[in-house]
C-alpha positions, 0 to 999 in steps of 0.5 A, a space after each residue: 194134596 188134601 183139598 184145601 185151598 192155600 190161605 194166600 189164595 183166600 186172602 186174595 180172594 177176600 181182598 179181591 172181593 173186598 175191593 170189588 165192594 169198595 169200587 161198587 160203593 163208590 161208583 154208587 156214591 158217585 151215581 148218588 152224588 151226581 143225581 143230587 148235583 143234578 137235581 140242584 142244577 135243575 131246581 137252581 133253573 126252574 128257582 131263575 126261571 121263577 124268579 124271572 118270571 116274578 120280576 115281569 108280573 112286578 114290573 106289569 102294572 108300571 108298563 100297563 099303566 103307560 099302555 092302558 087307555 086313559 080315563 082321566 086328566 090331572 094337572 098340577 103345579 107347585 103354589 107359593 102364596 103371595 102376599 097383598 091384593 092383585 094375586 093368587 087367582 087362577 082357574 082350571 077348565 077344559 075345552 072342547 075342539 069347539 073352543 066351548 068350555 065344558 067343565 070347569 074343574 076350579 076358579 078361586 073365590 075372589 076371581 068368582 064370588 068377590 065381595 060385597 055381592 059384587 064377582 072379583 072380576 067384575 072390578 078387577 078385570 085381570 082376575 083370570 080373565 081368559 077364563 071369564 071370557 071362554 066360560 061366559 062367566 057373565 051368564 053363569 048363575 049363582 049356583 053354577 058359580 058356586 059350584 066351580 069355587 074353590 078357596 084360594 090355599 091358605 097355605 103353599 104347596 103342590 095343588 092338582 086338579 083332575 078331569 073325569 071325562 065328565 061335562 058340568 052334568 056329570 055325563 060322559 063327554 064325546 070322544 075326541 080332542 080337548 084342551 086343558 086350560 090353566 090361568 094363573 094372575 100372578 100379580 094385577 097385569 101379570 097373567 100366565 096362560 098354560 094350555 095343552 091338547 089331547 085326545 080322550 082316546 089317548 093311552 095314560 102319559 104327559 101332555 105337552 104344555 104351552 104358556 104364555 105371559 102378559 108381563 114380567 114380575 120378578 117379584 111375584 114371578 114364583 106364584 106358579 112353577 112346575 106346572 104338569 098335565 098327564 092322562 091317567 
């Protein structure tokens, strides 16, 4: 023998080792592999979790605004202007649990100035007459009268109102309950009378409102629909 190792035996030695690689890049490959699929599963989680937690920031402010106290009244309706005399008149007050009006939020002109110097009411009693009674229309001065007026809308459409908390002066009311008031002469003897009670320590949402009507009018009976009120 002369030392030398077969040729078949070198041959499979480097086979040998050849393979050995082989299997050691590969599992290096898997190992690679499975931290990439790892490493993506967990950024997929971390990517819901945000997401989640996003949607919920979204969502905050519609569920705080039902939660948070309110801080003011609206009311709205849906006006359909009506033609001749003897309509379109309402007025929009709050009360007290005194039953004591302290603010007036609206009148339109007819009901309060009239004509000729003279306050629509004056000669035409049905003009919003629960108002002219509860806010003693009768000692209110000029100015006063001048201050709740608003112009009877020229042309159809939702109208909204809203109370601040506020008296005529402009300061804070008392904390407690109070009445929102809505009156609608719909046609001469027709009268609509919408109230509902709340608190002002109330959290925002929808007031329950009652109505009452003096008598049926078919023909003017769409003056005032949709009628709402909600704290905001």
């Amino acid at each position: 023998m002369d030392g030398r190792v077969p040729e078949s035996e070198l041959e499979f030695a480097f086979s040998a080792i050849g393979s050995v690689r082989r299997v050691v890049v590969l599992n290096n490959l898997v190992i690679f592999a499975l931290s990439k699929i790892t490493k993506f599963v967990f950024y997929m989680k971390i990517r819901i979790i945000l997401l989640a937690v996003l949607s919920v920031i979204i969502a905050m402010p519609a569920s705080a605004q039902r939660s948070k106290k309110a801080s003011a009244v609206e009311l709205s309706f849906n006006y359909q202007k009506q033609s001749g005399a003897g309509s379109n008149q309402w007025a929009v007050w709050i009360e007290n649990s005194e039953g004591k009006v302290v603010r007036t939020l609206t009148v339109t002109s007819f009901t309060s100035k009239g004509r000729g110097g003279r306050r629509g009411y004056t000669f035409r009693p049905t003009c919003t007459p629960t108002w002219v009674k509860n806010a003693k229309a009768e000692e209110m001065t000029d100015e006063q009268i001048d201050a709740v007026t608003g112009a009877t809308p020229k042309e159809s459409g939702i109208q909204t109102y809203t109370w601040d908390f506020k008296d005529a002066d402009g300061k804070e009311v008392p904390a407690g309950d109070y009445k929102i008031c809505f009156e609608a002469t719909l046609y001469f003897n027709s009268i609509l009378l919408y109230t509902g009670t709340f608190s002002t320590n109330d959290k925002a949402g929808d007031i329950a409102l009652t109505s009452t009507l003096t008598e049926e009018d078919e023909a003017h009976k769409n003056m005032v629909t949709e009628v709402k009120a909600a704290l905001k």
